[in-house]
C-alpha positions in Angstrom: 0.0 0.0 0.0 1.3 3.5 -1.0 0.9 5.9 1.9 2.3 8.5 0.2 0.7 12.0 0.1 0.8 15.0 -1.8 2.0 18.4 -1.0 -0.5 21.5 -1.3 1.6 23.8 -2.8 1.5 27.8 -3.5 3.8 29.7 -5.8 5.0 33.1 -4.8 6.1 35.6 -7.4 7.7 38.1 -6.0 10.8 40.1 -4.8 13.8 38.8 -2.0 13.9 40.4 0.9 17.2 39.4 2.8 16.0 40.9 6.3 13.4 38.2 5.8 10.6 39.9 6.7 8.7 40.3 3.7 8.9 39.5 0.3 9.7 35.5 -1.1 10.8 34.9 2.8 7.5 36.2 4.1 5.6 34.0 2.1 7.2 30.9 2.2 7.3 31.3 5.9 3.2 31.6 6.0 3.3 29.4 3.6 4.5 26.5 5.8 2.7 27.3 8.6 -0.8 27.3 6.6 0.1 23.7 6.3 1.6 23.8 2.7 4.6 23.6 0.2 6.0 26.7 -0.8 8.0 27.4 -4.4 9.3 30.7 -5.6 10.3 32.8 -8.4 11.9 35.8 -7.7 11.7 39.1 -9.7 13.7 41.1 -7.8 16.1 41.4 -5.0 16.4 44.2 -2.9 18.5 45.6 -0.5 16.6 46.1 2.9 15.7 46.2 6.4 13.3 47.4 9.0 14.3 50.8 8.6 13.1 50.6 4.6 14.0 49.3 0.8 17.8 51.1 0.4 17.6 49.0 -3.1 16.0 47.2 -6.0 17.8 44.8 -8.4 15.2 44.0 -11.0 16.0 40.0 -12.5 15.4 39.7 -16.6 12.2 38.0 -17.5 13.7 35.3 -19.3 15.1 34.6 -15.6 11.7 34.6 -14.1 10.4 32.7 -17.1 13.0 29.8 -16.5 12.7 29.8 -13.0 8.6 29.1 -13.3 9.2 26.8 -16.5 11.5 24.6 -14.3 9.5 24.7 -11.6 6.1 24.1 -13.4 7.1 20.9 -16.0 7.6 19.3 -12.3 5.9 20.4 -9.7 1.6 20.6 -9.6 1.0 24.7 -8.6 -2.5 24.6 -6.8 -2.0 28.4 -6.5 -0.1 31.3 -7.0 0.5 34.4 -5.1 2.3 37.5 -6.6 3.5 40.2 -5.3 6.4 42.5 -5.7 6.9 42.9 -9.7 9.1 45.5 -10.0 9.2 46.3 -13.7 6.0 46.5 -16.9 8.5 43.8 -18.6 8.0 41.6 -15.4 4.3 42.5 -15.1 3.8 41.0 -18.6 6.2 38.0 -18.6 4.1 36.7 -15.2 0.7 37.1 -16.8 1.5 35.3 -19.6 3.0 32.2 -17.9 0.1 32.1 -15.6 -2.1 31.3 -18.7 -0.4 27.9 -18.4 -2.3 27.5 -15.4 -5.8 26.9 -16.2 -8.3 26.9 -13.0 -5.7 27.9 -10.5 -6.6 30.7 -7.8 -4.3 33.8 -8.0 -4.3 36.4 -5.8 -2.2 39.6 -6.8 -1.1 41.4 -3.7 -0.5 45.0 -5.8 2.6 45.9 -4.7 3.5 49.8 -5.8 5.5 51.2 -2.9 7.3 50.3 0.2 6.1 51.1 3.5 8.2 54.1 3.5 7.5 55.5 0.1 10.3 54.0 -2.2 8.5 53.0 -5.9 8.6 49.5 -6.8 6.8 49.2 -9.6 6.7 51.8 -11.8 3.4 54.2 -12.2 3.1 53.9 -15.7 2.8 49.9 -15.4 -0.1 50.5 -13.3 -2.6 50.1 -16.4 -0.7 47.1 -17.5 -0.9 45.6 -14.2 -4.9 45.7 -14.3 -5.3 44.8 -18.1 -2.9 42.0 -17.8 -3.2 40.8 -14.5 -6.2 41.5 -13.1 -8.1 39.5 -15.5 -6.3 36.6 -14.4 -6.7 36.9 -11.1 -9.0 35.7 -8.5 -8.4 38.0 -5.7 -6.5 41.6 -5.7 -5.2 42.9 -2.2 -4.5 46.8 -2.2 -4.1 48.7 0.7 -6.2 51.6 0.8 -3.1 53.6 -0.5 -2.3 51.4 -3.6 -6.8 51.0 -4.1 -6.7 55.4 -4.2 -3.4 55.1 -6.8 -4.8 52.2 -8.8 -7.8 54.3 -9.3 -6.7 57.9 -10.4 -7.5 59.0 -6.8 -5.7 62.0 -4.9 -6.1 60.6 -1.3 -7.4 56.7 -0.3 -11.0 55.8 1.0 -11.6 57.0 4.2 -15.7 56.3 4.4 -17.2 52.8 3.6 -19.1 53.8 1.3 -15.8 55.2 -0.3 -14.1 51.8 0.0 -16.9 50.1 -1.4 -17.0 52.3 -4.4 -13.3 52.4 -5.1 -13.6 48.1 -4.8 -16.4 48.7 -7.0 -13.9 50.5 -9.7 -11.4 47.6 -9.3 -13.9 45.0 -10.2 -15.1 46.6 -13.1 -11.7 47.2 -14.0 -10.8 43.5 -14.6 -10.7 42.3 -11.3 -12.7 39.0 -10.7 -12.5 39.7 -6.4 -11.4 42.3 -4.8 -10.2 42.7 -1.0 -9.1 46.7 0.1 -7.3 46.3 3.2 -7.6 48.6 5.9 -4.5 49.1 8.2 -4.1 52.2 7.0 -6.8 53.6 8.0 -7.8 56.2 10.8 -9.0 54.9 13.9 -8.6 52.3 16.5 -10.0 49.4 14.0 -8.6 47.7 11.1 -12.0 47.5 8.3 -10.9 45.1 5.4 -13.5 45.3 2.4 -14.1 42.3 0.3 -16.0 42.4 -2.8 -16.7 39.0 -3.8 -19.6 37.5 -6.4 -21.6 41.2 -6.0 -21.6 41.0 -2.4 -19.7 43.3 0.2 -18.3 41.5 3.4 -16.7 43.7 5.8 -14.2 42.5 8.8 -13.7 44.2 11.8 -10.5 43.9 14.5 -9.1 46.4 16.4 -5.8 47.4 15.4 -2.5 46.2 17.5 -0.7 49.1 19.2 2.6 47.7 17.6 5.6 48.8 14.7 6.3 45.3 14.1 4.2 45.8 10.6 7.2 44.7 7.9 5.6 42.4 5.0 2.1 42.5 6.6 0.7 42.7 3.3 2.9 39.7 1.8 1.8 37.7 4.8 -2.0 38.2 4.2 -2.0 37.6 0.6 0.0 34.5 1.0 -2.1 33.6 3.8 -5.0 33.7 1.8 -3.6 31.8 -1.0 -2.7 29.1 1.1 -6.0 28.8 2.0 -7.6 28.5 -1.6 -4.7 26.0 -2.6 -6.4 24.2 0.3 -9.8 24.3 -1.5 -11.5 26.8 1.1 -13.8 29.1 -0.1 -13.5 32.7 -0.8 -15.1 34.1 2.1 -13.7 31.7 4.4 -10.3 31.9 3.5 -10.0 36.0 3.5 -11.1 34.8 6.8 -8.7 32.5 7.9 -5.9 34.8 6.2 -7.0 37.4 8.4 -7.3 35.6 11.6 -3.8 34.2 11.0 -2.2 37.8 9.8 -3.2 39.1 13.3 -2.0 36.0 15.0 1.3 36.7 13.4 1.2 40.0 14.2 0.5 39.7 17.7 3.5 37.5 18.6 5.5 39.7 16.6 4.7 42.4 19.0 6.3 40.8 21.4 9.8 40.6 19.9 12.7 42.8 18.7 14.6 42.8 15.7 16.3 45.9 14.2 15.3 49.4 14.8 12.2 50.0 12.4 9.4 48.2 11.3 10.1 44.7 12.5 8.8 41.7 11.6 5.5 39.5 12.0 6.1 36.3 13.8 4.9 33.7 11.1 5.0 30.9 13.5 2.5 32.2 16.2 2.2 29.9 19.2 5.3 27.8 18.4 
């Protein structure tokens, strides 16, 4: 008798970051601890720590082409996350591999800027990023910031009915789902917005009085794919993502590494 099992796995596309708090390290830790196997392609590697991004070193895409190639004749991809792009040439390289892929969740974690301001993808991809990508994807997760610049707006959402419109514009500009997070907001609670099949859910959890914040967007998105590759639903697994991105961020809170934004603590309870 075989006892054999197979690996979930999830694919992240994205850049390195050596202080491993975001980035490719980010999401292969979450990755694990959702309970499957992570691969990578890296389109970028950067120079960084918790103080910020000092610098960028964008990979060709016939680099990024091999690496998924290699990785794909192989190895089953039961979903994908992407995040940091860096470059249009990148942006278009990814969205055509992923047509290989037929039926696999995607989610596209939209990745413009770093936490303190540097570009990382340039502005005038941003319409290639939602005619190529956001077609092909089954979730997009901007932060209220990157929803306002993705939509030709001057400051982000600050009502719901705000949020809900600029999700609204996202959807009808390609994207399938859409999920605006909302740690940037004002206030004491964090209000994430997904739109999902015409229907608004909205979660609620106050925020954690905490600077430990580095790669709490790559941790969410890869949290979430992780959850579809698992064969969850939609709703749920925003859900679950969620619940676990707090987790993480809670036990992060309780450590110290560097002198800026530290880390999450992927491996909460352990």
């Amino acid at each position: 008798m075989n006892l054999q099992r197979e690996y979930t796995t999830v694919l992240s596309i994205a850049g390195s970051d050596g202080s491993g708090g975001a980035g490719i390290q980010a999401d292969l830790k979450t990755i694990a601890a959702s309970g499957c196997y992570g691969l990578s392609v890296i389109t970028a590697v950067t120079a960084q720590n918790t103080l910020g991004v000092g610098a960028a070193h964008q990979l060709p895409a016939g680099f990024i082409k091999a690496q998924f190639m290699t990785i794909a004749e192989d190895i089953r991809i039961d979903s994908v996350k992407i995040g940091m792009l860096g470059s249009t040439e990148a942006a278009e390289t990814v969205s055509e591999l992923l047509k290989m892929l037929d039926g696999v969740p995607v989610v596209l974690d939209t990745v413009l800027r770093s936490t303190g301001g540097k570009s990382l993808f340039p502005a005038s991809g941003k319409s290639t990023m939602k005619q190529l990508l956001f077609p092909i994807a089954t979730l997009v997760t901007p932060n209220l910031l990157e929803a306002a610049m993705l939509t030709g707006k001057e400051r982000k959402p600050a009502s719901r009915d705000e949020v809900e419109g600029t999700a609204l514009e996202l959807h009808r500009s390609g994207a399938r789902s859409v999920l605006v997070k909302g740690g940037h907001g004002e206030g004491s609670e964090c209000l994430d917005c997904l739109l999902h099949e015409g229907r608004f859910h909205w979660f609620s959890n106050r925020k954690i009085d905490t600077q430990n914040t580095h790669g709490t967007g790559c941790t969410l998105s890869s949290a979430i794919a992780s959850q579809l590759a698992l064969g969850v639903e939609m709703v749920d697994a925003v859900a679950t993502g969620i619940a676990y991105t707090r987790a993480a961020i809670l036990e992060g809170s309780r450590w110290r590494l560097g002198h800026g934004h530290g880390p999450l603590h992927h491996f909460p309870g352990r």
